[in-house]
C-alpha positions as CSV (number, residue, x, y, z in Angstrom):
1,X,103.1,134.1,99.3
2,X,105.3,131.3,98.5
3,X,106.3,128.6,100.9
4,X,110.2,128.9,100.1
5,X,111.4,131.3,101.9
6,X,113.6,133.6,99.2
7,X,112.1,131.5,96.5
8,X,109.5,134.2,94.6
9,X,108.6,131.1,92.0
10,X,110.4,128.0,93.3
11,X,110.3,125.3,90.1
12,X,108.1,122.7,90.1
13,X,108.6,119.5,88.2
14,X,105.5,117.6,87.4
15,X,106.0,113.9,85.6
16,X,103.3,112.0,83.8
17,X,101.5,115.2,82.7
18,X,100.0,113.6,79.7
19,X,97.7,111.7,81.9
20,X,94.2,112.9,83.6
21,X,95.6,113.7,87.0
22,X,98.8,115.5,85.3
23,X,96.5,117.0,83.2
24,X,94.4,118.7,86.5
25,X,97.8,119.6,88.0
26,X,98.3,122.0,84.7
27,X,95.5,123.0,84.8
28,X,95.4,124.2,88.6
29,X,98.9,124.7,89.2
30,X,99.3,127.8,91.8
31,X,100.8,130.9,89.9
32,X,103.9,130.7,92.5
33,X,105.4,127.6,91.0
34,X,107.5,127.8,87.7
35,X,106.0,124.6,86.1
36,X,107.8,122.4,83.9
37,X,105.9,119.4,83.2
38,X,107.1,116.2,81.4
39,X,104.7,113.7,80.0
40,X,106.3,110.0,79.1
41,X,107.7,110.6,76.1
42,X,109.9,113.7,77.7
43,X,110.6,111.3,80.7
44,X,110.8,108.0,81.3
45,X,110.9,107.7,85.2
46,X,112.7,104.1,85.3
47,X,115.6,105.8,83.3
48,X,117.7,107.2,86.2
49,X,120.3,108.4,84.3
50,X,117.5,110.7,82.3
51,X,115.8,111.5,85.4
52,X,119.3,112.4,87.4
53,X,120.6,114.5,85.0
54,X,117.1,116.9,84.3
55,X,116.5,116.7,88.2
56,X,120.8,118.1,88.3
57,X,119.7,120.5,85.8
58,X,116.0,121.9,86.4
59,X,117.2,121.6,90.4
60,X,113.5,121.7,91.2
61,X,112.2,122.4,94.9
62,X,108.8,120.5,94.3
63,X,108.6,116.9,92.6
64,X,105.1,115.8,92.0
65,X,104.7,112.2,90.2
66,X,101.7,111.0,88.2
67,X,103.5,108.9,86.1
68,X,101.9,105.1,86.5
69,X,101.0,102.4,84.6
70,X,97.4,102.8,86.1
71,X,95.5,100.3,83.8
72,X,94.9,97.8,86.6
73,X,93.6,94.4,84.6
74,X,96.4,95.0,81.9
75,X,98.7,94.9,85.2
76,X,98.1,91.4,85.4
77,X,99.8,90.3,82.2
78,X,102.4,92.8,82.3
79,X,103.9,92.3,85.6
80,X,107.4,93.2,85.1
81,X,106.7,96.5,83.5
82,X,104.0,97.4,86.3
83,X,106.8,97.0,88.9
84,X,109.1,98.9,86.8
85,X,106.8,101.8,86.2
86,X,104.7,101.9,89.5
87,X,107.6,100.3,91.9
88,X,110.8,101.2,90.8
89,X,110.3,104.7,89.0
90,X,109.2,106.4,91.9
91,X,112.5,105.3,94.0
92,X,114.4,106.7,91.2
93,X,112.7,110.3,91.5
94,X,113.1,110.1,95.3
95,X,116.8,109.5,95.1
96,X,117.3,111.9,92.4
97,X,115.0,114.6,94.9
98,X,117.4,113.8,97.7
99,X,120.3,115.5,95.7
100,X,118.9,118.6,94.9
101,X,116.5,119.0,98.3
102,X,113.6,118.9,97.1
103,X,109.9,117.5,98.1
104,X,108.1,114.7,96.7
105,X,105.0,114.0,96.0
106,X,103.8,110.5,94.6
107,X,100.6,109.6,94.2
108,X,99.5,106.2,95.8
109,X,96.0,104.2,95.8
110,X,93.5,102.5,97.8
111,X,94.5,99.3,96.0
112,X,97.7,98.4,98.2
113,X,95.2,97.1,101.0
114,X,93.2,93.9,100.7
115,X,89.8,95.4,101.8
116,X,89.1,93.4,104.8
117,X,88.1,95.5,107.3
118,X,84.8,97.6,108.0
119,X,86.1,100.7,109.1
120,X,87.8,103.5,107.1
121,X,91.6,102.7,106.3
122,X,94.5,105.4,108.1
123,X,97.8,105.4,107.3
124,X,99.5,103.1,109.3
125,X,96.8,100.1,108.7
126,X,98.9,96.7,107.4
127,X,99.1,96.7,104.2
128,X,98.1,93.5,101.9
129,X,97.5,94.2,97.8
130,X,95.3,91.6,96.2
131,X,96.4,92.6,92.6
132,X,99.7,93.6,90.4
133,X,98.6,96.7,90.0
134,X,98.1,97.3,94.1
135,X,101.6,95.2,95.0
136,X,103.6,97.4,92.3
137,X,102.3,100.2,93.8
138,X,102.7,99.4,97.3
139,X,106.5,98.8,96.1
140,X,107.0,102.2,94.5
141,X,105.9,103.7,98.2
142,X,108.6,101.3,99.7
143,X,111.1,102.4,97.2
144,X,110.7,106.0,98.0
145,X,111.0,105.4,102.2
146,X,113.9,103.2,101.5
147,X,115.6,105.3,99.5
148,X,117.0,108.3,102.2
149,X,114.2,111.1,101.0
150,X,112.8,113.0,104.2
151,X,110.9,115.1,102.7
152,X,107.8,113.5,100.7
153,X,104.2,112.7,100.5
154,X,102.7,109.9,99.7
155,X,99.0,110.6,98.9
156,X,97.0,107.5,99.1
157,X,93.7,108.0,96.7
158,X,91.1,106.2,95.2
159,X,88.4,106.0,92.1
160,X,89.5,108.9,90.4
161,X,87.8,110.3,88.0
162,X,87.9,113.9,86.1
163,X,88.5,115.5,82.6
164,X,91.0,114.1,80.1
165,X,90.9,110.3,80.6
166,X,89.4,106.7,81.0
167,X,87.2,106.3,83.9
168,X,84.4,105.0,85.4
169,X,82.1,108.4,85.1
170,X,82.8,108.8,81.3
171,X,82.3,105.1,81.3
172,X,78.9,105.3,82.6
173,X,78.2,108.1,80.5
174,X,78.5,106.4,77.2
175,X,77.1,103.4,78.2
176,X,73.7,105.4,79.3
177,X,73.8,106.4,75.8
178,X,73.8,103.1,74.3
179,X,72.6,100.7,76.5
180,X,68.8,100.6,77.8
181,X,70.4,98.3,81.1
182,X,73.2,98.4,82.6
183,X,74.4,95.8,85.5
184,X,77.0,97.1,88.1
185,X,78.8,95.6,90.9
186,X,77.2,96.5,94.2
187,X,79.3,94.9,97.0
188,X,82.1,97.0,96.1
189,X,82.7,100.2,98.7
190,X,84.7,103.0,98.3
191,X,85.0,106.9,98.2
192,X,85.2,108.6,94.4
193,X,87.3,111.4,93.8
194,X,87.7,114.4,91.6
195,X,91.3,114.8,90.2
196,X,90.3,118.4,91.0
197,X,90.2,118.2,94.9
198,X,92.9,115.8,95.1
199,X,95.0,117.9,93.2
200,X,93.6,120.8,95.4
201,X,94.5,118.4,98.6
202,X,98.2,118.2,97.1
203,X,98.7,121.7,97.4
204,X,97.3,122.1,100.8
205,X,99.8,119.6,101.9
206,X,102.5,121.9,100.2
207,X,101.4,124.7,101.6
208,X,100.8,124.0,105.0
209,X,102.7,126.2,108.1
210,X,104.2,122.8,109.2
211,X,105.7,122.8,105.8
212,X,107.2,126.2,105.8
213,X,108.5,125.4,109.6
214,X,108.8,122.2,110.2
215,X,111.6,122.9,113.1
216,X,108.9,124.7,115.2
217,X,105.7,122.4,114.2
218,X,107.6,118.9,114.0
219,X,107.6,116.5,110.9
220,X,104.7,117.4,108.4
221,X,106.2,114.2,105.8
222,X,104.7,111.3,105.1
223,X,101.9,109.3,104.3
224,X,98.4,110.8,103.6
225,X,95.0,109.4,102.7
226,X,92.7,111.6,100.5
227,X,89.5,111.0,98.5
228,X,86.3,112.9,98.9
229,X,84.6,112.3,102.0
230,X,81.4,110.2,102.2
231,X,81.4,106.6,100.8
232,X,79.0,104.6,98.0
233,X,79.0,101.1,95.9
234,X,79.8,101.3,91.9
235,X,76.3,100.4,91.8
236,X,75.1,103.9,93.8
237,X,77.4,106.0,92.0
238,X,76.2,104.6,88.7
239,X,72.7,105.8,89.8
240,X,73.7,109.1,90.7
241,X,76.2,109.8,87.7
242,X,72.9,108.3,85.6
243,X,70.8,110.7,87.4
244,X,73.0,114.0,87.2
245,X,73.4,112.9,83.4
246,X,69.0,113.2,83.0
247,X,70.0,117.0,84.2
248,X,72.2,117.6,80.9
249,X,71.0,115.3,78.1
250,X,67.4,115.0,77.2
251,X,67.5,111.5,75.2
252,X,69.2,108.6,76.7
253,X,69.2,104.6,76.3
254,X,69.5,103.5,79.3
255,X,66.2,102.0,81.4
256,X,67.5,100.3,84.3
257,X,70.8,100.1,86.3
258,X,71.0,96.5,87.8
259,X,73.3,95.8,91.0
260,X,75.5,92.6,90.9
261,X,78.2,91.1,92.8
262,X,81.2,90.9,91.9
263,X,81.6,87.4,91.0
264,X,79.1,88.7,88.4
265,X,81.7,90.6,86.5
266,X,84.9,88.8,86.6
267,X,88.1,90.6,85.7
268,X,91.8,89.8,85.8
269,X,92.8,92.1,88.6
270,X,91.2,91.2,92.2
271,X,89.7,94.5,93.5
272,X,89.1,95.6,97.5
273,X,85.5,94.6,98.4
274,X,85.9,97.9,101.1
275,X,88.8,100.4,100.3
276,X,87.0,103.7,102.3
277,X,90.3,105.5,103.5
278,X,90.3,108.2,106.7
279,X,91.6,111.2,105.8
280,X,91.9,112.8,109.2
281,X,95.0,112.8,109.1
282,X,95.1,115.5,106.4
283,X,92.9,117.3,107.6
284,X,94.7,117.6,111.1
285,X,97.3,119.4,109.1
286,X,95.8,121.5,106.9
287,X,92.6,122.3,108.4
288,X,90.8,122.3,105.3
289,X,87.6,120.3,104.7
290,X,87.0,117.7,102.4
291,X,83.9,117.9,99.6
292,X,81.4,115.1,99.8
293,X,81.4,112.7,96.6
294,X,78.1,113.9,95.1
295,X,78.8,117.5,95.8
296,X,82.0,117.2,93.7
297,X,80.7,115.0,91.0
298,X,77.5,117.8,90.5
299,X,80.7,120.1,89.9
300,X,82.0,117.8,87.1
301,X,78.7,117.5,86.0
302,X,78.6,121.5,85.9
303,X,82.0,121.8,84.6
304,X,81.8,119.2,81.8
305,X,78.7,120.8,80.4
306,X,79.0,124.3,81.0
């Protein structure tokens, strides 16, 4: 059943498809939504007058962005295009949803807090980014409040990692292969995620009855966190992506994973030493329960090798 009313497929535009999240959202887009996805080259979310006019013409009910300039050290020396990409595109797409009516959905990460505190991040905790990367996306979630929308999410996630892209579990991967040690920074702590249950969690959040009626069930908009549940180091979830790997490949370099802290490992972005997030928020609304971190990566595992 479709949440628009009237609406048997209601059109869905999805930006940055080219990318590993965009490419989950393809690949588990509900049947409901008439998809038209747009990678960079088709769209350029900082070009308003290209956004405006195939925002006018698709007049899509559902906006979801993964467009980003994600690479987090390269942040550092490109400022200006960071905040043009990460904190002025997404302002664009919310102005150009509040013509037509339609939802939002932008994609947001751990990194816009500064990693201080002990206990799991909500929603309304200060925030304080340490890096480009984080204050440029902290900005594209103030551009998208500030600019009159009602109607959006802002999912908040963090170490992403599936199919179709850079990231730290194909990293570990090939470097089990070819290294017989590898050294990994252990006072990092944070919550992996699998593009496939955040992209999941997207939809629930879509698709909730608050959603369909939110004159009867009050305000369902806002800001979300969402990463699998359950928390580790780099260091542990090098062991088990190490460990799950022994299950699918009999030969492999690697001898010994060594933890290290992170002065150890110096790189040009600053990153949270704590960035677990609460995501009772979400599941208040949509009742659904989130997947623990090694359950879901034993499901990559599966998948990628099946």
């Amino acid at each position: 059943m479709s949440p628009y009313r009237g609406e048997p497929r209601p059109k869905l535009l999805l930006t940055g498809a080219g990318g590993m999240l965009g490419g989950m959202f393809r690949q588990r887009m509900p049947a409901l939504y008439d998809l038209h996805a747009c990678d960079h080259a088709a769209l350029d979310i900082t070009d308003a007058a290209q956004v405006e006019a195939l925002v006018e013409r698709l007049q899509p009910r559902v906006i979801i962005n993964c467009a980003a300039y994600a690479r987090v050290d390269d942040c550092e020396k490109s400022r200006e295009l960071a905040l043009r990409v990460n904190g002025e595109g997404p302002g664009v797409l919310a102005r150009a949803a509040r013509k037509v009516g339609a939802v939002l959905v932008h994609i947001s990460t751990d990194y816009v807090f500064d990693g201080c505190k002990d206990t799991p991040y909500v929603e309304d905790d200060a925030t304080a980014p340490l890096s480009v990367y984080g204050l440029s996306k902290l900005r594209g979630e103030q551009a998208i409040a500030a600019g009159g929308l009602e109607r959006f999410f802002i999912v908040r996630t963090s170490w992403l990692y599936g199919p179709g892209g850079g990231n730290f579990v194909e990293t570990i991967i090939r470097l089990a292969k070819e290294r017989e040690e590898l050294r990994i920074v252990a006072d990092q702590i944070g919550c992996p995620t699998y593009t496939r249950d955040l992209v999941l969690a997207v939809f629930r959040l879509l698709d909730t009855p608050r959603h369909r009626d939110i004159g009867q069930n009050g305000n369902p908009y806002g800001i979300y966190h969402f990463a699998d549940a359950g928390q580790c180091s780099w260091f542990e979830f090098a062991e088990d992506i190490v460990g799950m790997l022994r299950h699918h490949e009999s030969s492999l370099a690697v001898k010994r994973i060594l933890p290290i802290r992170t002065e150890d490992y110096p790189l040009p972005a600053t990153r949270p030493r704590w960035s677990v997030m609460s995501t009772e928020k979400y599941q208040r609304l949509t009742g659904a329960v989130v997947p623990h971190w090694r359950q879901s990566l034993q499901d990559y595992f599966e998948a990628r090798f099946a």
